[in-house]
C-alpha positions, 0 to 999 in steps of 0.5 A: 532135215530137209530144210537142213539140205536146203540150206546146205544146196542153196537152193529150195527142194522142187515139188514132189510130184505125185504121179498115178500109174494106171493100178491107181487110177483104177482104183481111184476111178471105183471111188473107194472110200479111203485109198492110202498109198503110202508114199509119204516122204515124212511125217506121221500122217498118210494121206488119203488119196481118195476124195474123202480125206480120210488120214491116217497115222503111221506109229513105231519104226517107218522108213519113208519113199523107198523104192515099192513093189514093182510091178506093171501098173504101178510105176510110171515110165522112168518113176519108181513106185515109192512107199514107206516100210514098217519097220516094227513098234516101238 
């Protein structure tokens, strides 16, 4: 679909940008084991955030970079936190 959109635009899509609010980079700076924030754009993969590369795998409905929780710390300036919504098994 995206490289549908491409085509149709003319023009490459420009490179997401993954951007830490300071509730990540809290959590990144404690050094957890795994940290998955969800905010994958397709795909079945989540990624891990943290150093270890843990992946993980979404299964059933997902719903891919809607708007997340609101709440301080988790946007950055005028970006909106993203996130997946579980939509239910198959």
């Amino acid at each position: 679909m995206l490289t549908l959109l491409e085509k149709v635009a003319g023009k490459p899509r420009r490179p997401l940008r993954v951007l830490n609010g300071p509730y990540a980079e809290a959590v990144l700076t404690a050094r957890p084991l795994g940290y998955w924030r969800l905010d994958e754009i397709e795909g079945h993969i989540a990624r891990d955030s943290s150093l270890n590369a843990h992946l993980a795998t979404y299964e059933g409905g997902i719903a891919f970079f809607l708007p997340g929780a609101d709440a301080p710390g988790l946007s950055t300036g005028s970006e909106i936190n993203r996130a997946v919504h579980l939509a239910g098994a198959d």
